[in-house]
C-alpha positions in Angstrom: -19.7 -27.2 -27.4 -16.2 -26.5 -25.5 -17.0 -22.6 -26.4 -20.5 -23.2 -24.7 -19.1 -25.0 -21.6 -16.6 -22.4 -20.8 -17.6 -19.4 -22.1 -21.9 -19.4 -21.4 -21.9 -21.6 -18.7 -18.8 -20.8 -16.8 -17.3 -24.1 -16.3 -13.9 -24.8 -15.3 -11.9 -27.3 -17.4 -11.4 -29.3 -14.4 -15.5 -29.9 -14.3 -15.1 -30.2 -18.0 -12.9 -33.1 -17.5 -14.6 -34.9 -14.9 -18.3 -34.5 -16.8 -16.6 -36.1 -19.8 -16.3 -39.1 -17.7 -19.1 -39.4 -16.7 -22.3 -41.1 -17.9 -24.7 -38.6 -19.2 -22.4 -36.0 -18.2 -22.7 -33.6 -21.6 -25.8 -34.1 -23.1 -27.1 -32.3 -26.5 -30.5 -32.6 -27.3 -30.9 -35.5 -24.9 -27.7 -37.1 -26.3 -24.4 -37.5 -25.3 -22.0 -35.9 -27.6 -18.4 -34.6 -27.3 -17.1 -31.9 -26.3 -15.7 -31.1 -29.9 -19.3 -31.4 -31.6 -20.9 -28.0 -32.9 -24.0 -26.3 -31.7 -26.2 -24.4 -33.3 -28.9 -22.0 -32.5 -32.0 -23.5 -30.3 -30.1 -26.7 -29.4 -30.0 -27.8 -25.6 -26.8 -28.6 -23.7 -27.3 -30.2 -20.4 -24.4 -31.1 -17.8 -24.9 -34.0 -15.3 -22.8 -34.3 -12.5 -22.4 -37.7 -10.6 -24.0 -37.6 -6.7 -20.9 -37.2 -4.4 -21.0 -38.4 -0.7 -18.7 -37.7 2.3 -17.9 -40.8 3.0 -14.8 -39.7 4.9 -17.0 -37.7 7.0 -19.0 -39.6 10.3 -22.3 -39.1 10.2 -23.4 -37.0 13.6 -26.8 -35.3 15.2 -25.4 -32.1 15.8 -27.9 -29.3 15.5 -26.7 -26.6 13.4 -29.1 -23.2 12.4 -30.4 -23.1 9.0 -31.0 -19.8 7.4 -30.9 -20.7 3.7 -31.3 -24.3 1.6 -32.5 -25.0 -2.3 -31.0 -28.1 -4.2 -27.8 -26.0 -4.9 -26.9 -24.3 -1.7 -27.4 -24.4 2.0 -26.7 -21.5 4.1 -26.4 -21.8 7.9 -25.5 -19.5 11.2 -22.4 -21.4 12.9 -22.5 -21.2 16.7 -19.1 -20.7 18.7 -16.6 -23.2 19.7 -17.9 -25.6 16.7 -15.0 -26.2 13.8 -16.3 -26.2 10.3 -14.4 -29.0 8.6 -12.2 -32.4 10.6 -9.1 -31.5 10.8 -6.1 -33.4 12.5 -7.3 -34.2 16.1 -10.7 -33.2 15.5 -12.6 -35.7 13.3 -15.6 -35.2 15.3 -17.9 -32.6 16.3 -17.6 -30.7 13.8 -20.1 -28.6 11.3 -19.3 -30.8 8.5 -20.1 -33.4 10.9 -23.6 -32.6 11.2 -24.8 -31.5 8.3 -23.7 -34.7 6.9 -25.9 -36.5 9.4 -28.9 -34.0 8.7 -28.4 -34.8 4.6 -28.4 -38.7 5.1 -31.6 -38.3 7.5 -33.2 -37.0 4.6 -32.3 -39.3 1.9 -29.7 -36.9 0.3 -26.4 -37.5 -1.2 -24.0 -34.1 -1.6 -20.8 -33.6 -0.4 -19.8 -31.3 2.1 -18.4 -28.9 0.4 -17.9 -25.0 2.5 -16.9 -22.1 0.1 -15.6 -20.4 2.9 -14.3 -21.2 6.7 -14.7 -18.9 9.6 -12.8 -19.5 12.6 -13.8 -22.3 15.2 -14.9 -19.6 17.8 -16.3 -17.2 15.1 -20.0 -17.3 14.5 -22.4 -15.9 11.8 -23.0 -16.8 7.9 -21.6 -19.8 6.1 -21.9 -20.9 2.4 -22.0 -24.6 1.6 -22.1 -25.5 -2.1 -23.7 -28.9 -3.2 -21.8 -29.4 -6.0 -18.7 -28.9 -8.1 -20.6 -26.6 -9.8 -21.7 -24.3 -7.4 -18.7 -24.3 -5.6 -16.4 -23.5 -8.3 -19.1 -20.2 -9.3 -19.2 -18.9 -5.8 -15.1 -19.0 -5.3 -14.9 -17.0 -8.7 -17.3 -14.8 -7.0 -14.8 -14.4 -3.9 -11.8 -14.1 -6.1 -13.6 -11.4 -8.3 -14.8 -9.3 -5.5 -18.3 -9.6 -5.7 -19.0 -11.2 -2.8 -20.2 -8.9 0.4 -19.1 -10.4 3.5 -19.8 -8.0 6.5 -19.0 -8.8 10.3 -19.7 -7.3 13.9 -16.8 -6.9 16.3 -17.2 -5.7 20.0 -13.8 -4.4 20.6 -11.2 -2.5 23.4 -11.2 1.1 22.8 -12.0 2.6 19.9 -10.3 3.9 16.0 -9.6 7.1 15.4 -11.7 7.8 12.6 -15.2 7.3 12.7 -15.0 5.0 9.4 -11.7 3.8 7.6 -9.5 1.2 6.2 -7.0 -1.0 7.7 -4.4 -1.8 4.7 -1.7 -3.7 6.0 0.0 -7.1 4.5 -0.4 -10.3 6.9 2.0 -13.2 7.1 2.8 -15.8 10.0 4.5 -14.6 13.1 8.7 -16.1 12.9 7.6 -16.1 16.7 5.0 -18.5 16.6 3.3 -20.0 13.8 -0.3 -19.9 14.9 0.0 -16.5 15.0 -0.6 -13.8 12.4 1.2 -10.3 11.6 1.1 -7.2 10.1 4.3 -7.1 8.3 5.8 -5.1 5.5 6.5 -8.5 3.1 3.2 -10.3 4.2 0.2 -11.0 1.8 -2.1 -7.7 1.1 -4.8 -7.8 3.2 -7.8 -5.0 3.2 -10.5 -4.5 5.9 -13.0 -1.9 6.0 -14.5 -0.5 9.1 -17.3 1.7 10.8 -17.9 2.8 14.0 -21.4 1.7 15.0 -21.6 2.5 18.9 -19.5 3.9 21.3 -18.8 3.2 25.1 -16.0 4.2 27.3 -15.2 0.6 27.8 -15.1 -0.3 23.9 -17.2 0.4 20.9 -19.1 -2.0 18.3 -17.5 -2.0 14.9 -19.2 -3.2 11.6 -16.4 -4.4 9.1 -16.1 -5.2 5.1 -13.3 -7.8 4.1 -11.8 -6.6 0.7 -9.2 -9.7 1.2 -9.4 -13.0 3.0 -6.5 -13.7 5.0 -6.5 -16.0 8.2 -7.1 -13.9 11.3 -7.5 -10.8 9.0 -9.7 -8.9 11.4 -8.3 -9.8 14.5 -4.8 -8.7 13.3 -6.0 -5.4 12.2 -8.3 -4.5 14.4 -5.2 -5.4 17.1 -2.4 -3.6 14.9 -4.9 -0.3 15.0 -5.3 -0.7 19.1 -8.7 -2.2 19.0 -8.5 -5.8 19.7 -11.5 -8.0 20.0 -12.7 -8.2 23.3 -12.3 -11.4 24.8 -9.8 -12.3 22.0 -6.8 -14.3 23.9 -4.6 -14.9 21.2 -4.0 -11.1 20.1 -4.6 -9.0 22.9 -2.4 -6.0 23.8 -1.5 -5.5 27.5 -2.1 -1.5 28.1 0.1 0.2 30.4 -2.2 2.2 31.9 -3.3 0.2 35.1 -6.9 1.2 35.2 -7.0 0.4 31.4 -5.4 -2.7 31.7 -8.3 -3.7 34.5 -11.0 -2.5 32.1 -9.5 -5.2 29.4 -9.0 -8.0 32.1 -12.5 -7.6 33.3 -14.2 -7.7 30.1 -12.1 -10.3 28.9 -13.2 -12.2 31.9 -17.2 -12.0 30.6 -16.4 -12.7 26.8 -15.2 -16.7 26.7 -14.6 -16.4 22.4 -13.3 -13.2 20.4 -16.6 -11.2 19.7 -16.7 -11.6 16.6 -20.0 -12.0 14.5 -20.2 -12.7 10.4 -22.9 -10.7 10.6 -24.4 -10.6 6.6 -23.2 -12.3 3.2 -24.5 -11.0 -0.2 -23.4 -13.5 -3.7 -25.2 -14.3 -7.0 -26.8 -17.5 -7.0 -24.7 -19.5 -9.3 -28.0 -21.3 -11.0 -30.6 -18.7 -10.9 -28.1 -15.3 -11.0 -30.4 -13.5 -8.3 -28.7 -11.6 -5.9 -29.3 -13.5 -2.2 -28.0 -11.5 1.3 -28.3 -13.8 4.3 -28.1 -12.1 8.2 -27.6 -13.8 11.2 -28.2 -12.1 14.3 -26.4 -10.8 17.2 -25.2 -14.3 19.1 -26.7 -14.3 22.6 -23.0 -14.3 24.0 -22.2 -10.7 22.3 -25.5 -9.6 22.5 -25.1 -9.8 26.5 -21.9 -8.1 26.0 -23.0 -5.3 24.4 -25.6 -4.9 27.1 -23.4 -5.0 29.4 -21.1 -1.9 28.3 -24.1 0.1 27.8 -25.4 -0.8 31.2 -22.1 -0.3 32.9 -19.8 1.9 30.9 -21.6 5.4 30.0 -21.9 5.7 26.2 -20.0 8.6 24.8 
């Protein structure tokens, strides 16, 4: 059974442990065996996980955008400004917040449980797993590589090549610890990038994350002499006068960093199809972009 548990099924000896504790949690043939009994051909092992709640979590009507939801996952477009888990100082308010609240008003029981974060002023596709078991498949899937996340970037200026890669090692900045750096003896960190469109003002930039650091694509895309437009925390300052009133004025229009997780592609941990959720444009970007093709001739 432990062969069949780890090995067919995928599940971590942590789940192991906890479904061994629990009522009904290994099942063969209907019964509840141990883990040490032997199956043989056209038996039927069944796992049953307790319902979790968040009770640590306050209930809240936020409205949140729902692109994806079965009994195993729920997929949803997060807005700007709103913070994914509580964290110290902001208990409230937040995605987990909501969704909470929106399970509850339905007369479900799941704990909040996000595979992945994006940051608070970051919008586009997010992964919540409803269980243990779905959450521990889809982080394999990260840590293997076989999850395709893709994101949108309005930037300053443009890269030198039309397509490329950004390898440089991030770490904390000995400056200030909110901030991240490229740095020789930081963590490896990968991004992949693509030109999309072109204005004298900026270009549009679809990236590929080959690693998940925090800040990864606003460090690169500033170490490279692209940094998101309207990002505050890692702009450059340009020396160039005219420049530097081309970055001030867009700045000025873009209240977040324009940045957009655009499309995520995984393997469903239950059914193993292949799902790709998109999330369009936000409206904030989306009037950015405008707005550089309308005032900034395109190249």
């Amino acid at each position: 059974m432990k062969t069949i548990l780890q090995k067919r099924m995928n599940i971590s000896r942590k789940l192991i442990s906890k479904l061994k504790l629990t009522e009904q949690g290994i099942m063969l043939n209907g019964t509840r065996v141990y883990i040490s009994v032997k199956v043989k051909s056209g038996d039927q092992v069944e796992i049953r996980m307790e319902r979790e709640r968040s009770d640590d979590i306050l209930p809240e009507p936020i409205p949140f955008e729902i692109l994806f939801e079965d009994e195993h996952l729920l997929v949803v477009n997060k807005a700007a400004g709103m913070i994914v888990h509580p964290t110290h100082g902001h208990y409230t308010g937040t995605l987990a917040n909501g969704v909470v609240h929106y399970w509850q008003a339905k007369g479900e029981l799941f704990r909040f449980r996000p595979v992945h974060r994006l940051d608070q002023e970051t919008t586009g596709v997010l992964v919540v797993a409803k269980n243990p078991y779905v959450h521990q498949h889809i982080s394999e899937q990260m840590i293997a590589g076989t999850v395709d996340k893709r994101y949108t970037a309005l930037v300053h200026g443009r890269p030198e090549l039309q397509e490329g890669k950004v390898d440089g090692p991030i770490d904390r900045s000995p400056d200030n610890p909110h901030l991240r750096m490229v740095t020789p003896d930081g963590y490896p960190a990968l991004t992949l990038y693509k030109l999309e469109e072109v204005w004298n003002g900026g270009s549009r930039i679809g990236l590929k994350l080959e690693s998940g650091r925090t800040h990864q694509i606003r460090v690169h895309m500033t170490y490279i002499g692209c940094p998101l437009i309207g990002d505050k925390m890692y702009r450059i300052t340009p020396d160039d006068a005219a420049q530097r009133e081309r970055y001030d004025q867009l700045d000025a229009r873009m209240p977040r960093q324009a940045l957009h997780a655009s499309e995520l592609s995984l393997e469903h941990p239950v059914t193993g199809g292949r799902l790709t959720f998109y999330a369009p444009l936000p409206e904030d970007m989306a009037e950015m972009q405008e707005l550089l093709r309308a005032q900034y001739f395109s190249e």
